[in-house]
C-alpha positions as CSV (number, residue, x, y, z in Angstrom):
1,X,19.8,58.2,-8.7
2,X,23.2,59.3,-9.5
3,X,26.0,57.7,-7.8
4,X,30.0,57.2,-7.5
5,X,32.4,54.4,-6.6
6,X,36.1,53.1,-6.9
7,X,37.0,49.2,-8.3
8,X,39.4,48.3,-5.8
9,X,40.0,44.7,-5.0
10,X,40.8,43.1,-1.6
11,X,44.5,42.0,-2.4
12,X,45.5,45.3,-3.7
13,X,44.5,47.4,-0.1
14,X,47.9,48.1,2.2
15,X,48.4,46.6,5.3
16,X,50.3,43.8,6.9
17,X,51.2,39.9,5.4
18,X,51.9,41.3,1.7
19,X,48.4,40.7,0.7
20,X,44.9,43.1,1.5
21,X,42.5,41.1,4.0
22,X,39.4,42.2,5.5
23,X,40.9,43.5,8.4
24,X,41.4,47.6,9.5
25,X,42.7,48.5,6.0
26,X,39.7,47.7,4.2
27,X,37.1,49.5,7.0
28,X,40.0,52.4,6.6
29,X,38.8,52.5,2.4
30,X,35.3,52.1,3.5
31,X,35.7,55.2,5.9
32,X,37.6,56.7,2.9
33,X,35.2,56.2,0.0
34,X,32.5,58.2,2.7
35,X,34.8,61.4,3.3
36,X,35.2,61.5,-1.0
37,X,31.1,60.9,-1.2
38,X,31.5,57.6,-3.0
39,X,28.7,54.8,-2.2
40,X,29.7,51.9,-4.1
41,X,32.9,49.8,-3.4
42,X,33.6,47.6,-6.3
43,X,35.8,44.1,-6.0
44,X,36.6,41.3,-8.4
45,X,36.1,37.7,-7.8
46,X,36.4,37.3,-4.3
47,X,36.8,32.8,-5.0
48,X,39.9,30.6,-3.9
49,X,42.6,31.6,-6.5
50,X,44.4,29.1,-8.7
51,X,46.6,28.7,-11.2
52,X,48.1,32.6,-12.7
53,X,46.2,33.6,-9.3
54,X,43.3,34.8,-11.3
55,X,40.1,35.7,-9.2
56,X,37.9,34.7,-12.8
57,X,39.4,31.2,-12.2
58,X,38.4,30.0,-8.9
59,X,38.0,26.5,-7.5
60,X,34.3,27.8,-6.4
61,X,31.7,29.6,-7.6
62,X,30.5,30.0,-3.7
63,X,33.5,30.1,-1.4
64,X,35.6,32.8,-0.4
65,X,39.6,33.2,-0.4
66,X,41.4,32.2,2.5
67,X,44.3,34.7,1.7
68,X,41.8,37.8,2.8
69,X,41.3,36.7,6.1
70,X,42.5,39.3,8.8
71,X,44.4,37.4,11.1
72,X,45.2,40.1,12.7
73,X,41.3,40.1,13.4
74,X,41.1,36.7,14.5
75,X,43.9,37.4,17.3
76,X,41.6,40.7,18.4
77,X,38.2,38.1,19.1
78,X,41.1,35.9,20.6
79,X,40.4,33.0,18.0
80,X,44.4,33.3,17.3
81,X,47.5,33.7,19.1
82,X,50.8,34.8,17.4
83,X,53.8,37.2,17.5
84,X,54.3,40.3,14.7
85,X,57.1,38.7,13.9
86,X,55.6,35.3,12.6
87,X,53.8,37.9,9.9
88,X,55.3,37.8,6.4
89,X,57.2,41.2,5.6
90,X,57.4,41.7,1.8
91,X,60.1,42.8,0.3
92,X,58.1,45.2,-2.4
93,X,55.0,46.8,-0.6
94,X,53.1,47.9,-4.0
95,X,53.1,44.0,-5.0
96,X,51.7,40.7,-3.5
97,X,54.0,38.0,-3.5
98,X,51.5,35.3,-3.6
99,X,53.4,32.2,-2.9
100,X,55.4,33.6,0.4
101,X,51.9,35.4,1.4
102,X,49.7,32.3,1.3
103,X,52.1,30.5,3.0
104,X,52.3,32.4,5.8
105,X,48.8,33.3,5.9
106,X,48.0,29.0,5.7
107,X,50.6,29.0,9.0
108,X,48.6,30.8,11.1
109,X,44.9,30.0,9.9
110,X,45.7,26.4,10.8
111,X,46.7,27.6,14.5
112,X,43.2,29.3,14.1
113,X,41.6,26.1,13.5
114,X,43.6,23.9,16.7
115,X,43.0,26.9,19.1
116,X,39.6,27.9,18.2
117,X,37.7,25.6,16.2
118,X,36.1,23.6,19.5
119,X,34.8,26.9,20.9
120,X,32.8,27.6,17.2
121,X,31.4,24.2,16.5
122,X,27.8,25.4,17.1
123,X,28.1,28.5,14.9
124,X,30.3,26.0,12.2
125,X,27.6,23.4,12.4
126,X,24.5,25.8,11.5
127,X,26.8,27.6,8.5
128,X,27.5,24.0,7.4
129,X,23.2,23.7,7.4
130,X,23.1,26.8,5.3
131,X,25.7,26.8,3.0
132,X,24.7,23.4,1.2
133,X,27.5,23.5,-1.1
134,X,30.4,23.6,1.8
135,X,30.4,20.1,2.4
136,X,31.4,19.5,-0.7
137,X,34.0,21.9,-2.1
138,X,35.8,21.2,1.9
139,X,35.9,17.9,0.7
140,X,37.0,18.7,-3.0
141,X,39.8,20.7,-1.7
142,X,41.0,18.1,0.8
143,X,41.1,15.6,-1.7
144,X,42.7,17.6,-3.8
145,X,45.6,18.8,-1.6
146,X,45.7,14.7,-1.1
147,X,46.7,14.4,-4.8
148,X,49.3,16.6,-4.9
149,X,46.8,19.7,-6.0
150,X,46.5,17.9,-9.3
151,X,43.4,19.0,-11.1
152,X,40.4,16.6,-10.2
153,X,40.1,14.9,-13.5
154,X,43.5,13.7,-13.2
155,X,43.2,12.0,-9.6
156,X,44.3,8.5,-9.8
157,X,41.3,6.9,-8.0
158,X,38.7,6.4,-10.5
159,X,36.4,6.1,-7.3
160,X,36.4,9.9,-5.9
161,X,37.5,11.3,-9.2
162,X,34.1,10.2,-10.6
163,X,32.3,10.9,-6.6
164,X,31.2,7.1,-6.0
165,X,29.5,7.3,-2.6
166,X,31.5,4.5,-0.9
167,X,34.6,6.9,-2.0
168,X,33.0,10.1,-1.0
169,X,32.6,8.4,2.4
170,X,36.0,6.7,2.6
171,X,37.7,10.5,1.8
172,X,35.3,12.4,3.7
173,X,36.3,10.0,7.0
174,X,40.3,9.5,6.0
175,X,40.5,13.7,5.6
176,X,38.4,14.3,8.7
177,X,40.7,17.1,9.9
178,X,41.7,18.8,6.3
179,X,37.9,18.7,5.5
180,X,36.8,20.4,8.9
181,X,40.1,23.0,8.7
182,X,38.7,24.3,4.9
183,X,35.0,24.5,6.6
184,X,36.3,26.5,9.3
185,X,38.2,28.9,7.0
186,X,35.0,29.2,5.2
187,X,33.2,30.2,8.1
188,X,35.8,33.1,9.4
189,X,35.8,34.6,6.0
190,X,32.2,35.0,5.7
191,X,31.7,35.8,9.3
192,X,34.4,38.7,8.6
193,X,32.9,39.5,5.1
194,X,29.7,39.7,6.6
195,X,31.0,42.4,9.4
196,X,32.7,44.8,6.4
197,X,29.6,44.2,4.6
198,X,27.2,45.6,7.4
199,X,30.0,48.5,8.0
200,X,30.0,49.3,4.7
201,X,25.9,49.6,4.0
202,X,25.8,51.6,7.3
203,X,28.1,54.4,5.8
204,X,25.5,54.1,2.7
205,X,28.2,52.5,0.4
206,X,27.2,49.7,-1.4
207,X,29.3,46.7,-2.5
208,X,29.5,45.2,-5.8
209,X,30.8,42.4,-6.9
210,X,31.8,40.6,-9.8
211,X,30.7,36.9,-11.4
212,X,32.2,35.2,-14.0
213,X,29.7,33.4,-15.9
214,X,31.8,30.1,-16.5
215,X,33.4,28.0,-14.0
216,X,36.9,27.1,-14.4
217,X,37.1,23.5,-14.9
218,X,38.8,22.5,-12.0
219,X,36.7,23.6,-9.5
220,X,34.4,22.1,-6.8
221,X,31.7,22.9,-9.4
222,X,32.7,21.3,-12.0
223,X,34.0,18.1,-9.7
224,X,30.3,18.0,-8.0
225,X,27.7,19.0,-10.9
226,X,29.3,17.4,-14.0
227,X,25.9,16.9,-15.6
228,X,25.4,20.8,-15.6
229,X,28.4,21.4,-17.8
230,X,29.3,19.4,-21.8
231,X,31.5,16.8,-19.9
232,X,32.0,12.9,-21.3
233,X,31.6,10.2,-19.4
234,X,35.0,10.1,-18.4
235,X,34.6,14.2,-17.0
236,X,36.4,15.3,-19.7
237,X,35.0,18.9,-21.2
238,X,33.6,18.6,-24.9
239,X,33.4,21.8,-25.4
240,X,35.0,24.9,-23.9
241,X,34.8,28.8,-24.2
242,X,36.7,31.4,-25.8
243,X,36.3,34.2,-27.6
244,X,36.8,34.1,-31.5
245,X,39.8,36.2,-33.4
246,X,39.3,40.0,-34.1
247,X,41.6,42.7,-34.1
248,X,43.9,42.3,-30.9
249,X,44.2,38.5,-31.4
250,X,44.7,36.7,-34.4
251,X,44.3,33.8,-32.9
252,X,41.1,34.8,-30.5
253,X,41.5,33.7,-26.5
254,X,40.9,30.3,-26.0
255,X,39.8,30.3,-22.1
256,X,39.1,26.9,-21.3
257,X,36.3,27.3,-19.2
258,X,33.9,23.7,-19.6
259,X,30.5,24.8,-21.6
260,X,26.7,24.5,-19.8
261,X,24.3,21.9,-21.0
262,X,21.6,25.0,-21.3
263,X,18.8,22.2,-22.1
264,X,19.4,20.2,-19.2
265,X,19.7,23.7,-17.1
266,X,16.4,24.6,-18.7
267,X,14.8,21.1,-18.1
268,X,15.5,21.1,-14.7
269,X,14.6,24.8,-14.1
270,X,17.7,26.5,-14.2
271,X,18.1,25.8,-10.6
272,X,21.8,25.6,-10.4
273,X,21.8,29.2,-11.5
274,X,19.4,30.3,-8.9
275,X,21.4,28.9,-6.1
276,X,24.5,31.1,-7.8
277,X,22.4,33.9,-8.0
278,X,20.6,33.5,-4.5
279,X,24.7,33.4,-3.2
280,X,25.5,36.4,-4.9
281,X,22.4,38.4,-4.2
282,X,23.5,37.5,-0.2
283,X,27.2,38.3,-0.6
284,X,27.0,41.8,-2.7
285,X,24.7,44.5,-2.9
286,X,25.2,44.7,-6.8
287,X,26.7,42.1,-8.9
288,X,28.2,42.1,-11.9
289,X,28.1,39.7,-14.7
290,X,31.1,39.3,-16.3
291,X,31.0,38.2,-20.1
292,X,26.9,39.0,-20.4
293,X,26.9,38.4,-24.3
294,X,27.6,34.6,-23.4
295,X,23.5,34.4,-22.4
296,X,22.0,35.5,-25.6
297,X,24.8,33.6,-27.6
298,X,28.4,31.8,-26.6
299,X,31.6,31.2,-28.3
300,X,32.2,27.0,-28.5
301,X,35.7,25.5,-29.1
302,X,36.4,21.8,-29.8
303,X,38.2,20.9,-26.4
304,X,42.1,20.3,-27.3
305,X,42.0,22.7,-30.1
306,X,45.2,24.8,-30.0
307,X,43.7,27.8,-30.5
308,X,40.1,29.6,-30.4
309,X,40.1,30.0,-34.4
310,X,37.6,26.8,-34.4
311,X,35.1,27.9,-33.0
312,X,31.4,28.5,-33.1
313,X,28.9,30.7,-32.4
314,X,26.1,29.1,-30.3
315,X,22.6,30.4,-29.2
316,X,22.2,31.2,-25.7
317,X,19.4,30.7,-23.2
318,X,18.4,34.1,-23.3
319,X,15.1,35.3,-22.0
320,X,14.0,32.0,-20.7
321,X,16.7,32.2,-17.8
322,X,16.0,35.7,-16.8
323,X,13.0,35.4,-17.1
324,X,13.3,32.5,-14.5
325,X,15.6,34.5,-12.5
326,X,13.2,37.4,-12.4
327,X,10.5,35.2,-11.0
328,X,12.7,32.9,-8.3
329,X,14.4,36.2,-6.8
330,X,13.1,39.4,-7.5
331,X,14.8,42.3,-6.8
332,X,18.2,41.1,-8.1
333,X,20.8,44.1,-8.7
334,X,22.7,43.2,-12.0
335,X,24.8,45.0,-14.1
336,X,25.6,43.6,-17.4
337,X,29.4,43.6,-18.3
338,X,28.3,44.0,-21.9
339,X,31.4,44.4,-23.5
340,X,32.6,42.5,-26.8
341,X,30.5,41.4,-29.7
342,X,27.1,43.4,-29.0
343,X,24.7,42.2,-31.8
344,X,21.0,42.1,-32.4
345,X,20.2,39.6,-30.1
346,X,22.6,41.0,-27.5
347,X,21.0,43.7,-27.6
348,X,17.4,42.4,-27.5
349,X,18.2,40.4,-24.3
350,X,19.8,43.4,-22.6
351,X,16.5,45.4,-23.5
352,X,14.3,42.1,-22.3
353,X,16.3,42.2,-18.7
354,X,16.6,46.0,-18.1
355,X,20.1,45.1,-16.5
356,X,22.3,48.8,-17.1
357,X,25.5,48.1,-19.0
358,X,28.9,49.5,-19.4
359,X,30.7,52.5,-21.1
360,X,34.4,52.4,-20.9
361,X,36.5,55.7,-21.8
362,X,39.3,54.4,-23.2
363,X,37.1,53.0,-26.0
364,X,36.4,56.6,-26.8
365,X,39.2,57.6,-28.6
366,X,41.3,56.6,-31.4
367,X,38.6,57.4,-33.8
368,X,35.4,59.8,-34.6
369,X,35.0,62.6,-31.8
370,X,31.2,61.5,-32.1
371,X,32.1,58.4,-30.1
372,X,28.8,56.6,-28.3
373,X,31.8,55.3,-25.2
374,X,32.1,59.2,-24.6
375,X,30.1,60.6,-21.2
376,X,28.0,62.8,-23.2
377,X,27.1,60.2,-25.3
378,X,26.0,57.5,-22.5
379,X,22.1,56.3,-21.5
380,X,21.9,56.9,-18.0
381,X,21.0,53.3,-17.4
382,X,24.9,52.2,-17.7
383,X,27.8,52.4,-15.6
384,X,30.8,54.4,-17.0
385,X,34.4,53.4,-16.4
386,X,37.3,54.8,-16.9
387,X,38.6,51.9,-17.9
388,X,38.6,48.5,-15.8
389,X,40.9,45.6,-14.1
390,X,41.6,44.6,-18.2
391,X,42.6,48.0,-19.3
392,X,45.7,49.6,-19.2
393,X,45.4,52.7,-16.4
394,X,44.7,55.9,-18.0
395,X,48.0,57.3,-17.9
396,X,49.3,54.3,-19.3
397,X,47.0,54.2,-22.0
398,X,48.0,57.8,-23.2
399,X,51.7,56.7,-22.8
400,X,50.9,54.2,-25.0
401,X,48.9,55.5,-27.8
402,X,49.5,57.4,-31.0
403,X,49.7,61.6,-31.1
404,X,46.7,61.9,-32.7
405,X,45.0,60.0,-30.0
406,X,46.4,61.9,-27.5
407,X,45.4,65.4,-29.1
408,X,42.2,64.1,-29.5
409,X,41.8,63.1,-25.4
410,X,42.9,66.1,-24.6
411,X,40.5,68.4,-26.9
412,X,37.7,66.4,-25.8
413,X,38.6,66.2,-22.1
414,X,39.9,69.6,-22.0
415,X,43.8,69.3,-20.0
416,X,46.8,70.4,-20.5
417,X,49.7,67.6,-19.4
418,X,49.4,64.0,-19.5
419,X,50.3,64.4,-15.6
420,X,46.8,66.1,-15.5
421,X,44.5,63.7,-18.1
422,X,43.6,61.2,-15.0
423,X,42.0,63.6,-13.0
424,X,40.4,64.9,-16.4
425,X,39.5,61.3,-17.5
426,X,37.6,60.8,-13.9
427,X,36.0,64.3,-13.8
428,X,34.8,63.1,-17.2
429,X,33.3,60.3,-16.3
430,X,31.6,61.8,-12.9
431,X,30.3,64.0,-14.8
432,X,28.6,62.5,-17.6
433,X,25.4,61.3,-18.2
434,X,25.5,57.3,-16.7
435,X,23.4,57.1,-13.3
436,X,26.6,55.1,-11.9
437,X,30.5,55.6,-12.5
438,X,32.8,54.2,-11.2
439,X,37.0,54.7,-10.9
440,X,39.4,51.9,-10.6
441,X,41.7,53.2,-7.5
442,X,45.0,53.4,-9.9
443,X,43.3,56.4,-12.0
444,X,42.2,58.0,-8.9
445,X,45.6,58.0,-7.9
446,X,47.1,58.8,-11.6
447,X,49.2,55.7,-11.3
448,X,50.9,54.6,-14.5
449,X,50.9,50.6,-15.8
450,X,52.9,49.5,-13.1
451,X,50.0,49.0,-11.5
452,X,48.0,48.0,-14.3
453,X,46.1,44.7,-12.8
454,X,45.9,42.5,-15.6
455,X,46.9,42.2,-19.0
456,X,44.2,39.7,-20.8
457,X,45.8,36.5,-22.6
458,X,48.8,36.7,-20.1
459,X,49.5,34.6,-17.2
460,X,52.1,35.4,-14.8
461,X,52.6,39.3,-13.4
462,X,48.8,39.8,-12.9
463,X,46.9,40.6,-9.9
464,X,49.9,42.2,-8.2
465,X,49.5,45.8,-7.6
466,X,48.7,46.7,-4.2
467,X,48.1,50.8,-3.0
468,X,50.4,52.9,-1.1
469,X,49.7,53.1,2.7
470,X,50.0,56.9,2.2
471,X,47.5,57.1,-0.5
472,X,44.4,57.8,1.1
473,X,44.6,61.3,2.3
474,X,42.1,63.7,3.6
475,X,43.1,66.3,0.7
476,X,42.2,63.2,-1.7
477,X,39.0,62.8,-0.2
478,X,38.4,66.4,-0.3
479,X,38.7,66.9,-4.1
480,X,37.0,63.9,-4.6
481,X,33.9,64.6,-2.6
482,X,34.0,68.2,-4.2
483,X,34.0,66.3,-7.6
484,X,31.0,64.5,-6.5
485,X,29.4,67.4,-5.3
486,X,29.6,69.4,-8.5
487,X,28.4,65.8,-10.1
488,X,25.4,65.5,-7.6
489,X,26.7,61.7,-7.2
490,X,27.6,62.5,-3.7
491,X,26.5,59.8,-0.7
492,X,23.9,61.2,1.3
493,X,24.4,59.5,4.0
């Protein structure tokens, strides 16, 4: 079946409080993506944001981002009260101040939690019975705000920084009301998740997510399941990941992410990764795993090492896990971000799984015309790009590159102005050979790297860009479902 969608995170949607929420601006994209025949809504991470604000650095693999509630949703149930005025106006509509956002945001959820949290307790108490894992990343974040948002492995009490139980009870009963507030704020995101989920796959659109496969080391997970990861006695990571050095980085990307203990996984089942995946199969219609290569074989750096040049290259778990994963929930919907350093046995496990895998069109040119990232050149189990949150938008790509390069896009995609090339780059892409494609929002809207959302190896100016109320016309959904038409990728429904 050939279908169409858009990669448009939450954050980066229009509306009031300087950040997207799941509130009328997102059912106003899902309402969009059906007039332009799309049925697949990508997002990133949708995790508690830390540090640099990255969505692939969450403090849990499981819980969901405060920031996107819609309080303007909780005051139409009548779970809020509050004046427009107490909403944060940005200054810059096309960027999310994150700091000024939160804290409003954090204002107003907390009135949430005094004024309605009573008249939930029965619906709070049976998520708290499903969601296993709530209890404890409630309690992580309590504690951690209690520190000073230090990172967990340098809390100063030995007792809860390790999880003793008579310490996990003395926190759990000294934070009573912090603990409960981050439960409730759990529950209204899902519950409103849940509600733009069901509107979604009742327009036929489905959405996909996306899952890093590490955990950053200050997370919940980490904090509550040190045996699962090469920790020390004393927490401390042994090993961490990266990528090694090639021909953008001399230096490779050391990202910092604590290492699995694949034996123990494997000993005991790989049951930590079924509860992820049982999480993610709940909360997305598709999922995509980000950094797939890392399960047939993984990058390890010496913790402390400056730099990723020390590494190693370290067999994965491979088959074995999928093979688990296959048998313990069937009818997972995977895509395999299969980008990187693709060898034999890479390629082996992506044969073994069956997972489709990516083609990006910015990797097309630069080189032979006979490229295998070009549309005509794709299996149709894959899903083609035009390029993704990590690349440069299309127009700023062509800004960017040599004139030979440019020439060559525009022989091959057949244009005549670079104002033209991201309409030709998309039309290239719908109409090539992979089953699914999908368009990050900025190349629908031929924006230039000012929107750009983020710039790998940087930290600070990421994440920002957020769309134009104005963008989503009916003439833009007219070309697009045309587009799809032509394609035979339009949504049937």
């Amino acid at each position: 079946m050939r279908r169409s969608g858009i990669l448009m995170h939450i954050t980066s949607l229009p509306g009031p409080g300087g950040v997207g929420s799941l509130g009328k601006e997102a059912y106003a994209f899902a309402d969009f993506l059906e007039k332009s025949g799309m049925s697949i809504w990508q997002v990133l991470p949708m995790g508690p944001t830390g540090y640099g604000e990255s969505p692939y650095q969450s403090s849990s693999i499981f819980a969901g981002n405060p920031l996107l509630i819609s309080v303007e949703e909780l005051r139409r149930e009548g779970l809020l009260t509050y004046q427009d005025d107490e909403v944060y106006v940005p200054e810059r509509l096309d960027q999310v101040n994150y700091d000024k956002a939160r804290e409003s945001k954090e204002k107003l959820l907390r009135r949430a939690f005094t004024q309605s949290e009573k008249g939930l307790l029965p619906e709070i108490r049976q998520f708290l019975r499903e969601e296993k894992w709530l209890e404890d990343f409630a309690l992580f974040t309590a504690v951690k705000q209690h520190f000073d948002g230090q990172m967990w492995s340098k809390w100063t009490d030995d007792g809860i920084r390790l999880r003793k139980p008579e310490s996990v009870t003395k926190y759990r009963v000294d934070l009573d009301d912090e603990v409960r507030y981050h439960v409730f704020c759990q529950f209204i995101f899902r519950r409103q998740w849940q509600a733009l989920k069901d509107y979604c796959n009742g327009k036929g659109i489905s959405l996909f997510g996306d899952m890093p496969i590490y955990v950053a080391e200050d997370s919940a997970d980490t904090w509550t399941h040190p045996e699962v990861f090469q920790m020390d006695k004393n927490r401390v990571p042994e090993r961490v990941a990266g990528v090694p050095p090639d021909y953008f980085s001399a230096d490779g990307q050391l990202w910092g992410n604590p290492l699995y203990r694949w034996t123990y996984l494997m000993f005991h089942g790989y049951g930590w990764w079924v509860d992820r995946m049982r999480a993610m199969a709940r909360m997305y219609d598709l999922i995509r795993i980000d950094h797939f290569i890392g399960f047939a074989n993984y990058y390890s750096i010496p913790h402390g090492a400056p730099n990723a040049r020390t590494g190693k290259w370290i067999i994965g778990p491979g088959k074995k896990l999928f093979w688990t994963l296959k048998h313990r929930l069937p009818g997972l919907n995977v895509i395999a971000e299969d980008l990187g350093e693709v060898n034999d046995r890479v390629k082996k496990l992506l044969k073994y799984v069956g997972y489709p895998g990516m083609k990006v069109l910015v990797f097309a040119f630069g080189g032979e015309d006979e490229n295998v990232e070009l549309p005509g050149k794709h299996p149709r189990n894959c899903v083609a790009y035009t390029g993704t949150h990590d690349n440069a938008t299309v127009l700023g790509f062509l800004k960017e590159a040599d004139e030979a390069t440019r020439k060559q896009c525009q022989r091959l995609l057949g244009y005549e102005t670079l104002a033209d090339a991201p309409a030709a780059f998309v039309r290239a892409v719908l109409a090539g050979n992979a089953d699914t494609a999908i368009v990050p929002m900025q190349d629908v809207l031929g924006l230039d790297n000012d929107a750009r959302m983020n710039l790998p190896g940087t930290i600070g100016g990421n994440w920002l860009w957020r769309m134009d109320p104005a963008s989503l016309t009916d003439e833009l959904a007219d070309s697009l479902l045309a587009l799809n038409t032509a394609c035979n990728r339009r949504n049937a429904t």
